[in-house]
Each structure stands twice: as C-alpha cells, then as structure tokens.
gemmi code that builds the backbone of each chain (N, CA, C; Angstrom):
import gemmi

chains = {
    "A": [
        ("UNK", (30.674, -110.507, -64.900), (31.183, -109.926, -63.647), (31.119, -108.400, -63.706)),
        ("UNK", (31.577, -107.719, -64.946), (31.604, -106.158, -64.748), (30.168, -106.187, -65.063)),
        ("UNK", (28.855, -107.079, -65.486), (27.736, -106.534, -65.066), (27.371, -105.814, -63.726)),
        ("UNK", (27.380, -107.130, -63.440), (26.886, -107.365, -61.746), (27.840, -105.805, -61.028)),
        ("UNK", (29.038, -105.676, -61.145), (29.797, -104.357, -60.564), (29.050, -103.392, -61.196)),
        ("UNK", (28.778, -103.293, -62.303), (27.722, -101.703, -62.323), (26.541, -101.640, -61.875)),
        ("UNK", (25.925, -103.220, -62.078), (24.488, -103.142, -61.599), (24.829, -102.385, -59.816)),
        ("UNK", (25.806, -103.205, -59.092), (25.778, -102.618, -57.788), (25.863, -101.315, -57.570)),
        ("UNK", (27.119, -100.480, -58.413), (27.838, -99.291, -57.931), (26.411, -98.278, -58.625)),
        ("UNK", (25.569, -98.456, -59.369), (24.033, -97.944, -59.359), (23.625, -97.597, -58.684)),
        ("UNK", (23.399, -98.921, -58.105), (22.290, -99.229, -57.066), (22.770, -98.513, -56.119)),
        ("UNK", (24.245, -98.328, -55.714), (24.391, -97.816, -54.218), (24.516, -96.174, -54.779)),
        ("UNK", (24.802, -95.727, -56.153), (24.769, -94.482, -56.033), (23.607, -93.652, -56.172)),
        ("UNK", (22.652, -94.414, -56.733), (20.133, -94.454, -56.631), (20.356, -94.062, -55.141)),
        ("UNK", (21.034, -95.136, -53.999), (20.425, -94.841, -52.699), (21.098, -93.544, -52.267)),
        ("UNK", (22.379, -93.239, -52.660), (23.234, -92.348, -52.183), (22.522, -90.946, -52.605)),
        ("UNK", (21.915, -91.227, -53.750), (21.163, -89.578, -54.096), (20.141, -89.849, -53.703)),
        ("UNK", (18.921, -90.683, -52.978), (17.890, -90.710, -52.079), (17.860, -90.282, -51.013)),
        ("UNK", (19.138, -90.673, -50.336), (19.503, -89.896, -48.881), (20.113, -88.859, -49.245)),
        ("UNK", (20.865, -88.158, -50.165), (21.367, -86.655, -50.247), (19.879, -86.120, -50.335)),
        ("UNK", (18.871, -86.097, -51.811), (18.023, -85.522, -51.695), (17.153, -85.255, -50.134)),
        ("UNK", (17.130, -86.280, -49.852), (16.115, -85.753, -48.475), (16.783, -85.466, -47.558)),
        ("UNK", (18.075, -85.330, -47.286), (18.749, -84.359, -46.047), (18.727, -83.865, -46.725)),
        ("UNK", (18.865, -82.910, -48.207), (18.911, -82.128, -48.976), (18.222, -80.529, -48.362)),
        ("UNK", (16.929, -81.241, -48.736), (15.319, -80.846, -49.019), (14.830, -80.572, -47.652)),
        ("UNK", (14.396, -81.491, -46.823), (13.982, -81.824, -45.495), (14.697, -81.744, -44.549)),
        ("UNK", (14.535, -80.757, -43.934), (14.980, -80.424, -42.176), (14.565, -81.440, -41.102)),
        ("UNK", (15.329, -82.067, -40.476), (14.858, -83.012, -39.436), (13.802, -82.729, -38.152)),
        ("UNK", (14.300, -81.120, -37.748), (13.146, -80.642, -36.995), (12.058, -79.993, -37.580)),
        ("UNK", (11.668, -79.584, -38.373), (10.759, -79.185, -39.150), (9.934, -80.137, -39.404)),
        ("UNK", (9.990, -81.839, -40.267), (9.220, -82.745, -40.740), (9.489, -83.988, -39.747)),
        ("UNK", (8.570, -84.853, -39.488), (8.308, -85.620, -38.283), (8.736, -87.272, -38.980)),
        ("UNK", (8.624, -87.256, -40.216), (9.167, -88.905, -40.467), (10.216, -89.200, -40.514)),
        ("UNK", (10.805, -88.154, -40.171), (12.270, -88.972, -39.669), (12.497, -90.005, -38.648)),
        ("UNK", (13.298, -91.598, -38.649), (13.443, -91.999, -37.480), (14.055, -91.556, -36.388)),
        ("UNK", (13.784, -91.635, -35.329), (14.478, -91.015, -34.155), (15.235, -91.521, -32.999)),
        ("UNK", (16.282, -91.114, -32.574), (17.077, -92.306, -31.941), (15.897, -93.409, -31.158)),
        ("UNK", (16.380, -94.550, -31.405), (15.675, -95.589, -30.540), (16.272, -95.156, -28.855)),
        ("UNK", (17.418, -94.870, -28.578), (17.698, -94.586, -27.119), (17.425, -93.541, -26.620)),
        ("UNK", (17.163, -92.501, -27.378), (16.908, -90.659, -27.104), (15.087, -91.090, -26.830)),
        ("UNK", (14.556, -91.585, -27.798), (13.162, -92.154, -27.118), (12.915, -92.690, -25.744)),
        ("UNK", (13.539, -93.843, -25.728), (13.686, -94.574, -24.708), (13.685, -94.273, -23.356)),
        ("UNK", (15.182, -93.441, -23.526), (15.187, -92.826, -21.757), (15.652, -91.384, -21.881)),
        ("UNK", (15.454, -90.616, -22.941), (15.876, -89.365, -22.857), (17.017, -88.730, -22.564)),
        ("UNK", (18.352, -89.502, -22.802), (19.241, -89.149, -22.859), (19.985, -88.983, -24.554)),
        ("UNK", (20.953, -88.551, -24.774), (21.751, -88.203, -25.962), (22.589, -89.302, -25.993)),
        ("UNK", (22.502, -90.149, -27.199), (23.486, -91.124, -27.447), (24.737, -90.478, -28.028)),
        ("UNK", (25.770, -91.003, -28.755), (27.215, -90.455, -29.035), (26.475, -90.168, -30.880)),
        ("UNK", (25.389, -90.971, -31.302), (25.106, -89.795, -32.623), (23.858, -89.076, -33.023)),
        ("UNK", (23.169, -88.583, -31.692), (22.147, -88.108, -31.904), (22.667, -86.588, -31.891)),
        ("UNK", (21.697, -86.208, -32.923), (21.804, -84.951, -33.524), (22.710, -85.126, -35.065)),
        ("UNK", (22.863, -86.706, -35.693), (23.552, -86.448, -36.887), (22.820, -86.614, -38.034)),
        ("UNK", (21.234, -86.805, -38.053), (20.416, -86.350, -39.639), (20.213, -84.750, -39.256)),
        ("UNK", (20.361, -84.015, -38.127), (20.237, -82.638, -38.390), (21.044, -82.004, -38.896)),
        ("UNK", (22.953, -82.032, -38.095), (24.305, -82.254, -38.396), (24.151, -82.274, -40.349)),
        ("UNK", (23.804, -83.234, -40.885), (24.072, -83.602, -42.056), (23.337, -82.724, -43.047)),
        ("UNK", (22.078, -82.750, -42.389), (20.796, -81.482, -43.355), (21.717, -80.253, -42.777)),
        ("UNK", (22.361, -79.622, -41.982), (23.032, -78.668, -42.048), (24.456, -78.517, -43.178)),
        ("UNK", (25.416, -79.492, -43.034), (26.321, -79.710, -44.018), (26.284, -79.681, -44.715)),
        ("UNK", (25.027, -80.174, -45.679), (24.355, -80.409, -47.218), (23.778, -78.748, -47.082)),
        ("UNK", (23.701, -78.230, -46.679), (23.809, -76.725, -46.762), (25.279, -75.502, -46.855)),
        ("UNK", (26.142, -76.294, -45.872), (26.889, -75.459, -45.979), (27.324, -75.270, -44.771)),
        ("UNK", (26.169, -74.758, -43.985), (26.166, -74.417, -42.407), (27.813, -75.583, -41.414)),
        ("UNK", (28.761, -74.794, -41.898), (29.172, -76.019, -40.492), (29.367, -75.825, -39.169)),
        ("UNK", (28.863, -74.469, -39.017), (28.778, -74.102, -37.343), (27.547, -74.292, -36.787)),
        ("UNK", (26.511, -74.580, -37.637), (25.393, -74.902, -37.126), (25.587, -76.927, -36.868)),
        ("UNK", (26.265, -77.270, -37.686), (26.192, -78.777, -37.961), (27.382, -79.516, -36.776)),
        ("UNK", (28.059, -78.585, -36.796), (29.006, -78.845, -35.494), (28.221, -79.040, -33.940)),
        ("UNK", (26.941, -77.528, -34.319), (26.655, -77.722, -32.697), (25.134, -78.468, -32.617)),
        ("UNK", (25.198, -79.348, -33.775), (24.271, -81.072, -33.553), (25.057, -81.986, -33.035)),
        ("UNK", (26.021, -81.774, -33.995), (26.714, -83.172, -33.067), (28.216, -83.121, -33.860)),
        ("UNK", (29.199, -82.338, -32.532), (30.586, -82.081, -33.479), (30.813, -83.621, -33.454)),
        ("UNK", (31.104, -84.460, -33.504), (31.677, -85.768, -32.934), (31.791, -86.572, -34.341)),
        ("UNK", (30.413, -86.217, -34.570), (30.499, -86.521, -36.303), (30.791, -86.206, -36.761)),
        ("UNK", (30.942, -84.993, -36.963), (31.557, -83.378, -38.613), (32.905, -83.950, -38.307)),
        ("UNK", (33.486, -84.000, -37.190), (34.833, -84.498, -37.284), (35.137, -85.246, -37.843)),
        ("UNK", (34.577, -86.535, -37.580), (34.681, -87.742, -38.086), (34.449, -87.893, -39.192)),
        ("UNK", (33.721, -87.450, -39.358), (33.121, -87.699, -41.020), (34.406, -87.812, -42.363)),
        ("UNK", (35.664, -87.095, -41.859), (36.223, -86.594, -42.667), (37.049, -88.431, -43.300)),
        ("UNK", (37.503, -88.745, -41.724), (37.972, -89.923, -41.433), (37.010, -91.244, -42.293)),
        ("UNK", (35.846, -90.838, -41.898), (35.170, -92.317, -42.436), (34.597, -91.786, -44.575)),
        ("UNK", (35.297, -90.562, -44.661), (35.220, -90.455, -46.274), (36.370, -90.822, -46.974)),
        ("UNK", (37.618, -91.030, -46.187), (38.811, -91.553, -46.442), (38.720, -93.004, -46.499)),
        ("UNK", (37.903, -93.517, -45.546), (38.119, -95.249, -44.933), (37.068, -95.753, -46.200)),
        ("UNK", (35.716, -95.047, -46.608), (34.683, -95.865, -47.619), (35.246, -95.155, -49.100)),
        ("UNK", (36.246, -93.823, -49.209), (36.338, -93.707, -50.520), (37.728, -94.823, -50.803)),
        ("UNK", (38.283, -95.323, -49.696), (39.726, -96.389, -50.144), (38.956, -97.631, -50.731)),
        ("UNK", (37.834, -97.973, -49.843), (37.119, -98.978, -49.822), (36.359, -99.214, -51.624)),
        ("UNK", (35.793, -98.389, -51.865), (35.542, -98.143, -53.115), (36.344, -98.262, -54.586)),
        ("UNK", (37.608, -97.546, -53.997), (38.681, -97.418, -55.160), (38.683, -98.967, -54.842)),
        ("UNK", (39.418, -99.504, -53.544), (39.730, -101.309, -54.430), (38.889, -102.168, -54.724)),
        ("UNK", (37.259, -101.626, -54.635), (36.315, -102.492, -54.946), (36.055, -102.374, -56.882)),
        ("UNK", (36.071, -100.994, -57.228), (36.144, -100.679, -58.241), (37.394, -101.036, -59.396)),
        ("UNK", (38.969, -100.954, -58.545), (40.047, -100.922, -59.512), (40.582, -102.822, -59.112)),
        ("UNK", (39.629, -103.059, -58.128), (40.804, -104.432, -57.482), (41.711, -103.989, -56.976)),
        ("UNK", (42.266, -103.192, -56.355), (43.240, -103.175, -55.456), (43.094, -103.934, -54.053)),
        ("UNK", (44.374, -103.597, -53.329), (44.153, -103.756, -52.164), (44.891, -102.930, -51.160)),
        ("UNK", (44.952, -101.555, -51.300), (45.321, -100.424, -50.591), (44.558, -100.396, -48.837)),
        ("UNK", (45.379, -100.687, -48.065), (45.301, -100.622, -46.312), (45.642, -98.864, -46.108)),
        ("UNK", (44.518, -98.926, -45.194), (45.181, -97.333, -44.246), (45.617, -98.058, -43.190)),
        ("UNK", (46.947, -97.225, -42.983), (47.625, -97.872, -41.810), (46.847, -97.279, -40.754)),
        ("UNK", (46.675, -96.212, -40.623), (45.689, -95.575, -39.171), (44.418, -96.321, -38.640)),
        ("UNK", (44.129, -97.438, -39.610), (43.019, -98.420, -39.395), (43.647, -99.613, -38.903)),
        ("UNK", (45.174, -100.128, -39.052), (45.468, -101.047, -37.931), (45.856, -101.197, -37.023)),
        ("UNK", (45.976, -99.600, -36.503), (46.622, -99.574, -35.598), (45.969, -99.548, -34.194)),
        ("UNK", (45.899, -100.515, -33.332), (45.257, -100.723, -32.299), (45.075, -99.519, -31.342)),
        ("UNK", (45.698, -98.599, -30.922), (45.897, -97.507, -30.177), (44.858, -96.547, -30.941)),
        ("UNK", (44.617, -96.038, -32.381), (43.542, -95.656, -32.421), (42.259, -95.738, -32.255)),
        ("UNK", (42.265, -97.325, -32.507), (41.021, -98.031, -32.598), (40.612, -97.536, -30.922)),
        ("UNK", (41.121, -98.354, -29.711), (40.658, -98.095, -28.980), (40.522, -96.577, -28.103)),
        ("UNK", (41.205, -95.667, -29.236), (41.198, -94.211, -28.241), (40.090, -93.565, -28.660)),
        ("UNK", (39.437, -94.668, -30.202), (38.502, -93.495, -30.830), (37.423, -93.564, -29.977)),
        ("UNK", (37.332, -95.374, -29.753), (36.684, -95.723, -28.645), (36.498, -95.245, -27.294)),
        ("UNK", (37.497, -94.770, -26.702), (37.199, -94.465, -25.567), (36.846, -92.888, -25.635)),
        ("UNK", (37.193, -92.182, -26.714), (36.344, -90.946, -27.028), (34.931, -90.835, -27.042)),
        ("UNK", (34.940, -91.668, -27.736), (33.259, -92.165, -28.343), (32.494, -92.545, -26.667)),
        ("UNK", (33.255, -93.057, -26.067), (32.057, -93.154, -24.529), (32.556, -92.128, -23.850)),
        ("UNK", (33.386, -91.319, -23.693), (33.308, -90.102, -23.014), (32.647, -89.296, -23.457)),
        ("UNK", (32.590, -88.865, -24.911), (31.524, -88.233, -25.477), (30.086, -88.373, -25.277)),
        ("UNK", (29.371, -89.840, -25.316), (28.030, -89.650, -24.657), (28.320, -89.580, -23.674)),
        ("UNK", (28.766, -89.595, -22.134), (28.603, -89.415, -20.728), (28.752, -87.580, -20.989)),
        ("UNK", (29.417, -86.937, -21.677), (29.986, -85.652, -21.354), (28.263, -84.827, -21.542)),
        ("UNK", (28.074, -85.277, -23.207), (27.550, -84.644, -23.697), (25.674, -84.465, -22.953)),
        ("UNK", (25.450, -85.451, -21.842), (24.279, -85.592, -21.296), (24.484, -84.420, -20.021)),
        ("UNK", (25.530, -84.073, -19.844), (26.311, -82.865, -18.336), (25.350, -81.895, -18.743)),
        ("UNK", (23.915, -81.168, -18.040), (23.450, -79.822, -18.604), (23.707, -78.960, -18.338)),
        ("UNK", (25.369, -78.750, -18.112), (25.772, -77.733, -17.863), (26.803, -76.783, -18.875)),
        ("UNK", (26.631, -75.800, -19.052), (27.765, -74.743, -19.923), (29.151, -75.388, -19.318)),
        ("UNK", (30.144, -75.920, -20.242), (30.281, -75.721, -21.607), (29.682, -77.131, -22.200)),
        ("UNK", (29.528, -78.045, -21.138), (29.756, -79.317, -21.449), (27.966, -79.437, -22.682)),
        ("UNK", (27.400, -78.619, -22.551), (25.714, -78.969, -22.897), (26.215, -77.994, -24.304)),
        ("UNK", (27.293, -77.710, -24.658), (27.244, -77.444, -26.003), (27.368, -78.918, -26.966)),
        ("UNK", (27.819, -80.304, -26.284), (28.165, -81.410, -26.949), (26.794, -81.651, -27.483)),
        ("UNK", (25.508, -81.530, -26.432), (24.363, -81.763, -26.928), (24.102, -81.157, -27.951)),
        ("UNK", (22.391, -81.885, -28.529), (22.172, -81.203, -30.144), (21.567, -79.879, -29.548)),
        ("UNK", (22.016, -78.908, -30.120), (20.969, -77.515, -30.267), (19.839, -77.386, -30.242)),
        ("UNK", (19.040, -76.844, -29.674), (17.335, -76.939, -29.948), (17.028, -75.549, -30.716)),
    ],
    "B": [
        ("UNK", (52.574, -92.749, -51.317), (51.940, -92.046, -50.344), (52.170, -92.922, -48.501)),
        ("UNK", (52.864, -92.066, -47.751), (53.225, -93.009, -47.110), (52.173, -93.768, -46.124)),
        ("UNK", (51.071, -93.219, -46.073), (49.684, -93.523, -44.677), (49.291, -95.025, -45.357)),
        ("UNK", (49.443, -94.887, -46.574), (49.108, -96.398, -47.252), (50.037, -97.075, -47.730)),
        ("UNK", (49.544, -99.007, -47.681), (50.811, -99.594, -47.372), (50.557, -99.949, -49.093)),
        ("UNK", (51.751, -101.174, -49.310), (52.252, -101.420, -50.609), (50.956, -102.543, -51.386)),
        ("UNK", (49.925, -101.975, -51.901), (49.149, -102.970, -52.523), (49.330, -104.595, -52.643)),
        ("UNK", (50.595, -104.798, -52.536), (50.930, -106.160, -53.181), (50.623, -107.264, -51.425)),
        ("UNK", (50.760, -106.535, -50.730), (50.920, -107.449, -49.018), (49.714, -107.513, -49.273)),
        ("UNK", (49.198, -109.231, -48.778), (48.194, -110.079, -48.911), (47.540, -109.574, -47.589)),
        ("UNK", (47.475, -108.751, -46.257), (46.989, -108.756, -45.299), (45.412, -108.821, -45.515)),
        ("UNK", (44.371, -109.012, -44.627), (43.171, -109.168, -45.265), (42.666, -108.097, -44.665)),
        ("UNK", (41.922, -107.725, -45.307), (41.376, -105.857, -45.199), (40.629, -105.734, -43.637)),
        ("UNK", (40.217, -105.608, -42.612), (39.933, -105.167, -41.172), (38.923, -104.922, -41.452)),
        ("UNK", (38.019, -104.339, -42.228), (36.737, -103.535, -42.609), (35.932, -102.889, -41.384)),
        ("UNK", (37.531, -102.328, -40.669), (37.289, -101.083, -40.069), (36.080, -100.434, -40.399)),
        ("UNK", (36.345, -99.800, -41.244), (35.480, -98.463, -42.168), (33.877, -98.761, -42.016)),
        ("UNK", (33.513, -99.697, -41.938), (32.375, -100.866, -42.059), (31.932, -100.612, -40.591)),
        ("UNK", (32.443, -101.319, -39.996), (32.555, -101.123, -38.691), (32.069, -100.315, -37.986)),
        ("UNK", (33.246, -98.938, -38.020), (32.313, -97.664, -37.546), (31.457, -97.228, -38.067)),
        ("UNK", (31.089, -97.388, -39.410), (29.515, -96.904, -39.958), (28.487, -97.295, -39.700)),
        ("UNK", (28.909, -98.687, -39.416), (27.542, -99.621, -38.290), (27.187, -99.026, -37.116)),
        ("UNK", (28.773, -99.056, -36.598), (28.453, -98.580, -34.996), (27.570, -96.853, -35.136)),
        ("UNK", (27.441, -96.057, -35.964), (27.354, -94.661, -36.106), (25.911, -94.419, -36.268)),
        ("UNK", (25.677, -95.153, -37.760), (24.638, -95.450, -38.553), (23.778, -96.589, -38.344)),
        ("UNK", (24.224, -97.364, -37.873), (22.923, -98.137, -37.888), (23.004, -98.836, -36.315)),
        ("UNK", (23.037, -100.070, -35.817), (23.103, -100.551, -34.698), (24.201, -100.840, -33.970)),
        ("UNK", (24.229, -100.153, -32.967), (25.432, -99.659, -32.117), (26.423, -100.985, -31.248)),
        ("UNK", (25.048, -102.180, -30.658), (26.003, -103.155, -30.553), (26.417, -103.690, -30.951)),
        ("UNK", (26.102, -103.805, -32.163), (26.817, -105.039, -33.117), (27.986, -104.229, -33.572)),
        ("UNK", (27.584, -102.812, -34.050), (28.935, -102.077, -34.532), (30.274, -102.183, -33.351)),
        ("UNK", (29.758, -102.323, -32.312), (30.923, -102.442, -31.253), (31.875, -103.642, -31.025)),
        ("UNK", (31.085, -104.466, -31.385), (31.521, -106.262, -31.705), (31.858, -106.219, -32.690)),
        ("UNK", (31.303, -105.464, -33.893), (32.404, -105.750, -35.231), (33.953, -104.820, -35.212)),
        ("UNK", (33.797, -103.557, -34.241), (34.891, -102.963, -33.919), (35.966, -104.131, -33.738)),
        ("UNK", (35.574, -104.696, -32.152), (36.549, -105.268, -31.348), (36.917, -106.574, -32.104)),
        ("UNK", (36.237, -107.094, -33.222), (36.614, -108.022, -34.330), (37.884, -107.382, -35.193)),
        ("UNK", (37.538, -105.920, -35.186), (38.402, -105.825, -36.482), (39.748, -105.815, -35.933)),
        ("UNK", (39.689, -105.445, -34.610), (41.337, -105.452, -33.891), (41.689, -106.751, -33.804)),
        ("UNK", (40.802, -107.808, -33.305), (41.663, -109.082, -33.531), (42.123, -109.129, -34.943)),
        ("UNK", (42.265, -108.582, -36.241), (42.986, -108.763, -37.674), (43.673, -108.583, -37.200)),
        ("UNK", (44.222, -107.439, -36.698), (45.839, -106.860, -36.856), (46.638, -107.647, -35.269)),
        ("UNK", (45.743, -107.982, -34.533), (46.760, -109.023, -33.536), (47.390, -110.417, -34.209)),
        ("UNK", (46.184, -110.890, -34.686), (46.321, -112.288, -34.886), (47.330, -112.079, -36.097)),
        ("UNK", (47.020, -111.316, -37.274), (48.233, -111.188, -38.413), (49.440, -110.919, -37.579)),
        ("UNK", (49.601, -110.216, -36.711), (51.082, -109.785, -36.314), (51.757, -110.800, -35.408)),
        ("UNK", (50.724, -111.834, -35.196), (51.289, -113.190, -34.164), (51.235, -113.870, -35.680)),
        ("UNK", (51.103, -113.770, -36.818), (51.577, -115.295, -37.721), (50.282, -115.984, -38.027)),
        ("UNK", (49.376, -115.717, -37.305), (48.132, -116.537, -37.217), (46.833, -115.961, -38.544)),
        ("UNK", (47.597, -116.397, -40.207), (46.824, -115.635, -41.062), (45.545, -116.064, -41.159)),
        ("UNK", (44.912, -117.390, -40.514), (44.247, -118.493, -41.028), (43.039, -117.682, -39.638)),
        ("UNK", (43.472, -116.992, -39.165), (42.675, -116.226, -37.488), (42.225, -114.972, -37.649)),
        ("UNK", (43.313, -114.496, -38.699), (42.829, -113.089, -38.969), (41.984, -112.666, -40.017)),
        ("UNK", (41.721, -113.903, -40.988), (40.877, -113.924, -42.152), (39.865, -114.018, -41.626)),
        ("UNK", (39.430, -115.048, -41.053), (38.360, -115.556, -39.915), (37.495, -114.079, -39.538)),
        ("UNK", (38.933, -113.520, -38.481), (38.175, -112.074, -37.949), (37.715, -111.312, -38.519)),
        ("UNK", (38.291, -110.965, -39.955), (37.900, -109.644, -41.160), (36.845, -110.623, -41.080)),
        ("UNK", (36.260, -111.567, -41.760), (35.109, -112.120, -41.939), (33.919, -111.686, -41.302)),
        ("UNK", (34.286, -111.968, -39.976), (33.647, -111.663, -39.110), (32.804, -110.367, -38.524)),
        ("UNK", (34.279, -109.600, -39.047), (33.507, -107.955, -38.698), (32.881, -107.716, -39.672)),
        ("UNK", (32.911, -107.657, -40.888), (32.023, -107.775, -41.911), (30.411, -107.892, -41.880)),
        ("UNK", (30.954, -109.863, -41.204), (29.563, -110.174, -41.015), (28.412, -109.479, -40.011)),
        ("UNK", (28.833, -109.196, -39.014), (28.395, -108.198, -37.815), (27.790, -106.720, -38.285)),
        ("UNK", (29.291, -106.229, -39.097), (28.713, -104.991, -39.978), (27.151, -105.406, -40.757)),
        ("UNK", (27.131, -105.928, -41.316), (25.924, -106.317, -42.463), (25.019, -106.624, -41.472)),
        ("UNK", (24.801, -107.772, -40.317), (23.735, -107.818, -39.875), (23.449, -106.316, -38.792)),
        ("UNK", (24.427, -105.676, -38.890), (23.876, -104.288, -37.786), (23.042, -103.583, -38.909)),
        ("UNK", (23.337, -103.204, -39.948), (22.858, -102.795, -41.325), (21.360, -103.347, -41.642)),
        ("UNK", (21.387, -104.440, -41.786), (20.206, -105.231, -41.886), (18.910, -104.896, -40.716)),
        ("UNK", (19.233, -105.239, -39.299), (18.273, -104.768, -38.474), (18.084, -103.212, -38.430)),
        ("UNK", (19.055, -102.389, -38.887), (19.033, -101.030, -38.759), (17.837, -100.972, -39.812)),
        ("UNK", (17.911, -101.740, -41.138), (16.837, -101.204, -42.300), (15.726, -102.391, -41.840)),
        ("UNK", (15.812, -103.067, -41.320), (14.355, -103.227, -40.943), (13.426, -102.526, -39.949)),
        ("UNK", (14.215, -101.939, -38.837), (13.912, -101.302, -37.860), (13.102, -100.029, -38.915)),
        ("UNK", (13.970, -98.833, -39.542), (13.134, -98.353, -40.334), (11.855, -98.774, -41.009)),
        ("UNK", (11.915, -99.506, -41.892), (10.434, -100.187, -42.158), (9.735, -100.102, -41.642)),
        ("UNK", (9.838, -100.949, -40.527), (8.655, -101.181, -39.389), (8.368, -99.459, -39.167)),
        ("UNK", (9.126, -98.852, -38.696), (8.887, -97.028, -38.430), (8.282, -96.873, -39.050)),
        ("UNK", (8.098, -96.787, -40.399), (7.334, -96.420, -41.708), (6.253, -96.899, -41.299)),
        ("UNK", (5.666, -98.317, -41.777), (4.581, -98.915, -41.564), (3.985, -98.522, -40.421)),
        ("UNK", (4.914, -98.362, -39.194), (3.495, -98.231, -37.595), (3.214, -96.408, -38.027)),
        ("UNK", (4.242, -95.811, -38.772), (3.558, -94.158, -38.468), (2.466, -94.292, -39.509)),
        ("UNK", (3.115, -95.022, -40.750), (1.618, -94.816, -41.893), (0.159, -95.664, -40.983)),
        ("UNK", (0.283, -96.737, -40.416), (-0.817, -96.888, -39.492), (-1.136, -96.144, -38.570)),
        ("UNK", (-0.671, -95.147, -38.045), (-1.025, -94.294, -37.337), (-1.521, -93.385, -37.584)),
        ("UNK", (-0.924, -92.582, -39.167), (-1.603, -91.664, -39.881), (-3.178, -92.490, -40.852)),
        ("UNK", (-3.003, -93.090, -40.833), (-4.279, -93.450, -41.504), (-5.455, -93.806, -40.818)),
        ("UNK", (-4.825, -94.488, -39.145), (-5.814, -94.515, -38.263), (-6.392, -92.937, -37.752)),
        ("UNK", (-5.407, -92.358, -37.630), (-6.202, -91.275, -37.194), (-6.979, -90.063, -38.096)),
        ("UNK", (-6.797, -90.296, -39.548), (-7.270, -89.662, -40.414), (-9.113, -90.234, -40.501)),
        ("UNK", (-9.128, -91.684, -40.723), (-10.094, -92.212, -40.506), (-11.074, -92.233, -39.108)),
        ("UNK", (-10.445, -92.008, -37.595), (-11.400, -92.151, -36.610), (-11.536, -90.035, -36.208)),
        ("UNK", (-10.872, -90.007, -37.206), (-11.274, -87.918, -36.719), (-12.591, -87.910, -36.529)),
    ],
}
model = gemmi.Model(1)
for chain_id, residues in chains.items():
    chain = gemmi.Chain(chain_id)
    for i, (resn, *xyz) in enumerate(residues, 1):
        res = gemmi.Residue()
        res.name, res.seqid = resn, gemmi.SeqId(i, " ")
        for name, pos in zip(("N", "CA", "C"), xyz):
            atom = gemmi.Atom()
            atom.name, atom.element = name, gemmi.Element(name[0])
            atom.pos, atom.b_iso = gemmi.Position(*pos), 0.0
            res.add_atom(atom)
        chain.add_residue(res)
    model.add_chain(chain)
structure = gemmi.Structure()
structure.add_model(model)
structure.setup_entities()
C-alpha cells in the first residue's frame, strides 16, 4: 500500500513540475501550442477562465498585476482552491479526515456560483471599467 | 484551528475542491453537476440521510474525474490535429 502511495504522489508531483516548467518557460501569447478556450474559439466571447494559462505564466513570474488583469477571478481564487487541494493532500497522505467548514456551507457554494456567472456576463461589457475583467491584450 | 472540524466526525468528504477544479480547469459542465452534487452532501447529511450523502460525495467525484478525463483527451486530440497540421503544411510548401 505505501508503494502504490508513492508511486502516485510521484507521479502527480512529474506532472506538477511539467506544468510549472512550461508556464514557467513559455508565454501563452508568444507560443501557439497552447490549447485555447474551446468557447473563446467558438463564439468569441470570454468564458469565466479565459485568460488563466496567461494569469499563471504571469504568477510563476511574480507579476501579480499583470496576472490579475488576465483574469482576476482566478488570482483570487486560487488562494481558496490551494487551501481546499493542500487539505486534500494532507488526509490523503497522513489518513486524516480534516473538513473545511467553508466547503459545506451551502451559501458559499452557491454565491461563488452566482459570482462565477456574473463574472462571465460582466466581463464580455466592452466597456471601461467593466472590459478590465477581460484578458489584456 | 477553528475553520476545521474535529477529524474524528465520520461526515464523507464533499470533494468540493475537485469540483471547482473541474469546473475551472477542465470541463465546465460536468464541473457544474459535480458542484450541485457536492451540496446535496451537506443537505442530505444534515437531514440524517448518511446512506444519500455518501452516494452524493461519490458522485461528485465521479463527475470530477470524468470532466478531467474528457478535458485530457480533448488536449490530445489538440496535439495530434496541430502536429497534422504542422506536418501537412511543412510537406505541401
């Protein structure tokens, strides 16, 4: 059993420095193999996380005023979902079973939600201030 | 620490966290269905109904993983049609 747990926590930390290195290294507007939103293709609007492999190649720099104005929605968040996968980790690693209470509580869930769709409707407005939600060009 | 509860309560984990990384990172409807899964945990536990709310963590889980799954195949395929694209057009220059 503690094989198989290192073979995994490897494996996911191989992929975890695959994706640091290349947001690292590689600028999203600069090099073209990046995937690109399937909906920003589609119909040319801004979904609620487009602009977050630029966002992130900015962060992995440092930049967070540049990474904010890809896509604040994430930098925010981000902080939240390093709390929710590093709890996740500790009880996968120690066996625990440590709950964030801010994760059962229904009133967040759905406010993050209803952030999250005001945010794409806002962020498509091309107008000052609202076209700062969009990614930067 | 008070934001976290007492290790020892059997509740079954929401895999929230899961959830929104789907919805963020990889495929957005399923991440939205594993959302609205993870809130049925904390209803159904708080009505008594533990045998409903295991079910649901299950569930969002499962949703999480298959949003994950089509998200990394979707890549692939990206890969493969641009490397066919770059190789077609290297070859008909």
């Amino acid at each position: 059993m503690y094989l198989t747990k290192i073979l995994k926590i490897t494996f996911i930390l191989l992929f975890l420095g695959g994706l640091f290195f290349v947001y690292r290294y590689f600028n999203p507007v600069e090099h073209s193999f990046f995937v690109p939103c399937p909906f920003n293709y589609a119909t040319g609007y801004h979904c609620p996380g487009c602009g977050s492999q630029r966002a992130i190649h900015q962060l992995l720099h440092f930049n967070i005023l540049d990474a904010l104005r890809m896509n604040p929605l994430l930098v925010l968040s981000l902080p939240i979902l390093f709390v929710g996968v590093g709890n996740q980790v500790w009880n996968y690693i120690f066996e625990t079973q440590y709950r964030i209470k801010l994760f059962y509580n229904n009133y967040f869930i759905y406010g993050y939600f209803i952030v999250v769709i005001l945010y794409w409707a806002l962020r498509n407005v091309p107008y000052y201030p609202l076209n700062l939600l969009a990614p930067a060009n | 620490m008070e934001s976290f509860n007492n290790p020892t309560e059997n509740r079954p984990d929401n895999n929230l966290v899961w959830a929104i990384l789907c919805t963020v990172m990889c495929c957005m409807p399923l991440g939205i269905v594993a959302i609205i899964k993870s809130t049925k945990v904390n209803e159904l536990w708080a009505l008594g109904d533990h045998e409903g709310a295991r079910k649901a963590a299950a569930d969002t889980k499962k949703y999480s993983i298959w949003g994950a799954v089509i998200t990394f195949v979707f890549v692939i395929l990206y890969f493969i049609f641009i490397a066919i694209i770059g190789i077609g057009a290297s070859v008909f220059d």
